[in-house]
C-alpha positions as CSV (number, residue, x, y, z in Angstrom):
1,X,-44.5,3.3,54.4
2,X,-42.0,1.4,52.6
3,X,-39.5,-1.2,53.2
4,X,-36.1,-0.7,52.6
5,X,-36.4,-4.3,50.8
6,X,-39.6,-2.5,48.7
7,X,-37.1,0.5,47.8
8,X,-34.7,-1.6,46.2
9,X,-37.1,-3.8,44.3
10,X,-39.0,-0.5,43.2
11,X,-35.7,0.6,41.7
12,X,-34.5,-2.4,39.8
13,X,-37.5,-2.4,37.9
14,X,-37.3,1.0,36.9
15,X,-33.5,0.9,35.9
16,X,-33.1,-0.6,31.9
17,X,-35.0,-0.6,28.9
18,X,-38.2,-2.7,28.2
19,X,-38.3,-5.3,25.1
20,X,-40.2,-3.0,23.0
21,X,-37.5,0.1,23.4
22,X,-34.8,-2.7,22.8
23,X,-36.7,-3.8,19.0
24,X,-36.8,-0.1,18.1
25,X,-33.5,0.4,18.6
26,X,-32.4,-2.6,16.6
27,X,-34.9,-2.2,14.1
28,X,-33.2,1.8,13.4
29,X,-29.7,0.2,13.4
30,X,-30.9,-2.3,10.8
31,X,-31.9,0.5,8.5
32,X,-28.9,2.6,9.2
33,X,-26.9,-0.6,8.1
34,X,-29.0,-1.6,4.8
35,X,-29.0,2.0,3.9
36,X,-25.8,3.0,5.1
37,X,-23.7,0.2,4.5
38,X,-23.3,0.2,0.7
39,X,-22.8,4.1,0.6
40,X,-19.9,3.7,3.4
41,X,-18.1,1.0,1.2
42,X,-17.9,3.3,-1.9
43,X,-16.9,6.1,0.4
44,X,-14.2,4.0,1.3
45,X,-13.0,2.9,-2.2
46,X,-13.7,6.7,-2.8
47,X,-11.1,7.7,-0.4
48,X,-8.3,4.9,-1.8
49,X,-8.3,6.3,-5.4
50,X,-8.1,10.0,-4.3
51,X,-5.2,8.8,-1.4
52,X,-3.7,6.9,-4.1
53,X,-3.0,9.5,-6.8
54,X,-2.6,12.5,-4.1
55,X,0.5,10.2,-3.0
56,X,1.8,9.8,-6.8
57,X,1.4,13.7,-7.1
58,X,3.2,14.3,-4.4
59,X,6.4,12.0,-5.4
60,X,6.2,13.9,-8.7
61,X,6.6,17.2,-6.7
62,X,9.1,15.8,-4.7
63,X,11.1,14.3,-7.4
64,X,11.3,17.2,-8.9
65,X,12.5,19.6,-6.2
66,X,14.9,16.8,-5.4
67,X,15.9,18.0,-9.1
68,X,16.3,21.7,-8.5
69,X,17.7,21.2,-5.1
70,X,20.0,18.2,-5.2
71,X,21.0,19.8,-8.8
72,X,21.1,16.8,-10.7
73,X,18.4,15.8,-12.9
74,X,15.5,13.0,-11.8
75,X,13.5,10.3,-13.4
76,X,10.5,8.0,-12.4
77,X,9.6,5.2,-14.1
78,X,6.0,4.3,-14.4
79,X,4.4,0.7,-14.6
80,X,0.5,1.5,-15.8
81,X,-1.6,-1.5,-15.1
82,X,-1.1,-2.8,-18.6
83,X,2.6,-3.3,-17.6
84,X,4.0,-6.7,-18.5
85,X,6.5,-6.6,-15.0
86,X,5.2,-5.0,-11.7
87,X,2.0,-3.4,-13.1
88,X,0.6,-0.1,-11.3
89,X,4.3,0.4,-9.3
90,X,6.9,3.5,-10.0
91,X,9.8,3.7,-9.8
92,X,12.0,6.6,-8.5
93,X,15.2,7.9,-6.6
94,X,14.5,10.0,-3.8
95,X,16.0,13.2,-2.3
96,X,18.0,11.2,-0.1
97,X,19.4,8.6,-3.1
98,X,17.5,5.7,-1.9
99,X,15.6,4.0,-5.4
100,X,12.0,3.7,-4.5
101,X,9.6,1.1,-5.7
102,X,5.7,2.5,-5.0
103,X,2.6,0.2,-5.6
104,X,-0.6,1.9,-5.7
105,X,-3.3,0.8,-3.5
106,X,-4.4,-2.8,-4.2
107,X,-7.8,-2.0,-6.7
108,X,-6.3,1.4,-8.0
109,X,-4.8,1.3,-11.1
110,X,-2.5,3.6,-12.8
111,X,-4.5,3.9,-16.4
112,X,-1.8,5.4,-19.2
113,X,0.3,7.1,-18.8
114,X,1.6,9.4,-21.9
115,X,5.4,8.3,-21.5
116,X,7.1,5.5,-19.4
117,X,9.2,7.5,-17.7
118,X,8.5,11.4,-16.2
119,X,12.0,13.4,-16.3
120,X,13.1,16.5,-14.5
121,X,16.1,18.3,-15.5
122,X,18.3,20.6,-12.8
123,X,15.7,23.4,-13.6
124,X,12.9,21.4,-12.8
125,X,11.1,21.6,-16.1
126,X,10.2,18.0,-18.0
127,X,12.1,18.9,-21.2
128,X,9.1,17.6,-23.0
129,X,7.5,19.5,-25.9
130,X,3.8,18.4,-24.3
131,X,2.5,17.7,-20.5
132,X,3.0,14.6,-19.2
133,X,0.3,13.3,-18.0
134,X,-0.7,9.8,-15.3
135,X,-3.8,9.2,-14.8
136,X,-5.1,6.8,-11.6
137,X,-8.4,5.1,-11.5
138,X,-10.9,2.8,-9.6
139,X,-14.4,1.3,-10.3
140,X,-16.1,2.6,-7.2
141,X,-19.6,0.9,-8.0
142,X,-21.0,-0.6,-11.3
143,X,-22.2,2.7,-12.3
144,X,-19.4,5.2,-11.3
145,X,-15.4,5.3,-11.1
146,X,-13.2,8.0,-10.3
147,X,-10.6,9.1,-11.9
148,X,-7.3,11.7,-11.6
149,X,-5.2,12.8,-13.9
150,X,-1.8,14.1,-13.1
151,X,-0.6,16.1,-15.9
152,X,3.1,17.8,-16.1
153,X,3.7,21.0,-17.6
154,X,7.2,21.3,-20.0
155,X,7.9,23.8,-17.1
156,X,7.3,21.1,-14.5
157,X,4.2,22.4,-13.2
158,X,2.1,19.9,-11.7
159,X,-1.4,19.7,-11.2
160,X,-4.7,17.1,-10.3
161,X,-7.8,17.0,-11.7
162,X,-10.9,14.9,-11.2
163,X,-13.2,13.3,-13.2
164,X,-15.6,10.5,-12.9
165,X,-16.9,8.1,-15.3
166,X,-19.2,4.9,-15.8
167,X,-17.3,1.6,-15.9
């Protein structure tokens, strides 16, 4: 028969983990880290380029339905990273009136784009005799960056595409 003194004992030292579970376990997570790491950090920068230029796609739409509804013709004004003032910004008025100044995510760039400034008429189309076309980047690694161009149909049509390249 047992104690109740010999039951308790008896149970602490089967509750936890022994030294040898505990170095397997940290030994795993150390892998997962080395490994893991470096692929969760260009998943990351990844994610900013693509949030980045589905943001400036989307002002582009907005601006121009602002255009069609507001009745009154729209412009953004757009500062590629070569820009002598306030590289990688735009500018724009909204549907509300307010003049809004954008900077892209810090490491994104806005490339070229193939005129300064991106106009809508009260029909919504760009008036231009080509798309327009901005195009966001990012090194994600030495070997790969990511890129998105926005291009602008004369009939204000907009569209994203993705490509990839090597830095």
């Amino acid at each position: 028969m047992t104690t109740e003194r010999g039951k308790e004992a008896m149970k602490r030292r089967t509750e936890g983990f022994s030294l040898s579970e505990l170095l397997v376990v940290i030994a795993l997570m150390g892998i997962f880290i080395l490994f893991g790491g470096p692929a969760m950090a260009d998943a990351f920068r990844a994610y900013k380029v693509r949030a980045a230029a589905d943001i400036v796609a989307t002002d582009v739409r907005a601006m121009r339905y602002s255009a069609v509804g507001q009745r009154g013709p729209r412009t953004m004004t757009i500062n590629s990273q070569g820009a002598g003032t306030d590289p990688n910004t735009y500018t724009f008025v909204n549907a509300v009136g307010d003049t809004l100044l954008r900077r892209v995510e810090q490491g994104v760039n806005i490339e070229d784009a193939s005129a300064d400034t991106l106009s809508f008429s009260i029909t919504g189309a760009t008036g231009s005799a080509g798309a327009e076309v901005i195009i966001v980047s990012m090194d994600i690694n030495g070997t790969r960056g990511d890129r998105y161009t926005i291009s602008v149909s004369p009939s204000g049509t907009v569209s994203t595409a993705f490509s990839s390249y090597t830095p």
